[in-house]
Steps between C-alpha positions, in 0.01 A plus 500: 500500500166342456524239203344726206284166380300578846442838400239684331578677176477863677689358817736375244554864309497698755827268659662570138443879504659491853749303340566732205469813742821374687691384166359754253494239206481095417532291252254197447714219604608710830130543600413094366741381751488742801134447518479133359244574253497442129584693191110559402434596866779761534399680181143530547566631867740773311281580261254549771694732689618673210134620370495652853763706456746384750745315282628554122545163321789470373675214245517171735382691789417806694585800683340772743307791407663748600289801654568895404597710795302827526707721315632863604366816370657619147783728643666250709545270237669741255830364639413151497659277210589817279715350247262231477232716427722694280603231273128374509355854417728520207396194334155582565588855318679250214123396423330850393565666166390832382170633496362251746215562734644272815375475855747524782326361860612564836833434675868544491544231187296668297647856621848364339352410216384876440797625584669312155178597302605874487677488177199336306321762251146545461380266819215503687517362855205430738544470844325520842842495642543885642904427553466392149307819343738710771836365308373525097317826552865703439486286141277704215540180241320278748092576505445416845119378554444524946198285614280645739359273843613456884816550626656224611762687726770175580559502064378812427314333230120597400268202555134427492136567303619803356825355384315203328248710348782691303747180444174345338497789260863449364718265343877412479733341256638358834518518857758471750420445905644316796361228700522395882439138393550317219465139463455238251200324641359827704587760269509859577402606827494815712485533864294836512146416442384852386714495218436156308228636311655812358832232409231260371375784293896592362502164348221587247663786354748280255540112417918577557530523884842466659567389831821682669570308841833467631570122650300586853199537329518154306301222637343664763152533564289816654137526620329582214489338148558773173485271237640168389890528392342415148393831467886619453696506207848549681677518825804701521700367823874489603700226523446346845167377395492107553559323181198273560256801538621651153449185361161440608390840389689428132286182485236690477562715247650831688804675420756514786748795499793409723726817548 
């Protein structure tokens, strides 16, 4: 390897990120002496590279950002993780009392977490979720509110202008949706383009937004930014999830769930 003094400061980062691609994570020291640089030097080139995106700082080091797959359409995951799901729909459930007005997004987290909402009395639950409305409709105490907009056939979820226009109209006590990619430094971020605005648009309908993302979803990053992961109050999440990542997010004021 080329002595890192000789390089240039890009030359130099982009020989770390190739670095960190092949061991996932570094401390300090490990990067100071593999690439005979100093202490200063190392964490400015992290810091660098981690306003790009492509690696999370962590205490005394770094790791690799890891990128969200595309993920399968709604049905096929219904079998993925569903004790996970399970445990992480009934804490969500834990959080709503009586008489609420609560918004319940798309996907199969936030389908569990309808399923243990059944019992509550006098609840109102929006939802542009048609699996959602298709499961509560059988329950009279629950005043189901359906918004209107495109079909998104892959979720079966109801996206777009005309979605907006109604969210914008409404309000919650609290909401409840999944994420493809959360991240401490990213935030939340989706990997379908058409439907960021209409999830930007869920976060304004209460201050008390929960996060449900099982430990695939957590520190990842997708194509397009939803909002900073200071916009959520909570994350519910299982176990599996890294100890460093809940930390990170608890340093910042969230609430972590770990079920």
């Amino acid at each position: 390897m080329q002595s890192s003094h000789l390089l240039s400061g890009l030359e130099r980062q982009e020989q770390l990120l190739r670095y960190l691609e092949i061991s996932h994570r570094a401390s300090v020291a490990e990067i100071c002496e593999r690439f005979n640089i100093s202490e200063a030097t190392t964490r400015r080139d992290l810091n660098i590279l981690a306003k790009t995106g492509k690696i999370r700082r962590t205490h005394g080091g770094a790791i690799l950002t890891r990128k969200s797959p595309p993920e399968l359409p709604v049905y096929h995951r219904m079998n993925d993780l569903t004790e996970v799901k399970d445990r992480m729909g009934l804490e969500a459930a834990r959080l709503v009392q009586d008489g609420e007005t609560v918004f319940l997004g798309t996907g199969t987290s936030t389908l569990a977490t309808a399923r243990f909402l059944t019992t509550r009395k006098n609840l109102t639950v929006i939802t542009n979720s048609l699996v959602i409305a298709n499961y509560l409709v059988d329950y009279p105490d629950i005043n189901l509110v359906v918004l209107g907009g495109q079909l998104r056939r892959s979720e079966l979820s109801l996206i777009g202008y005309i979605t907006e226009k109604a969210i914008s109209e409404l309000r919650a006590d609290k909401v409840f949706i999944g994420i493809h990619g959360i991240d401490p430094e990213q935030g939340l971020t989706n990997h379908y383009l058409q439907e960021t605005m209409t999830d930007r648009t869920i976060l304004q309908l209460s201050p008390d937004i929960t996060i449900i993302a099982d430990h695939t979803k957590c520190g990842r990053v997708s194509t397009a930014v939803v909002a900073p992961i200071t916009k959520i109050k909570t994350l519910i999440t299982d176990t599996e999830t890294p100890a460093e990542f809940v930390e990170s997010l608890k340093s910042k004021g969230i609430a972590v769930i770990q079920v």
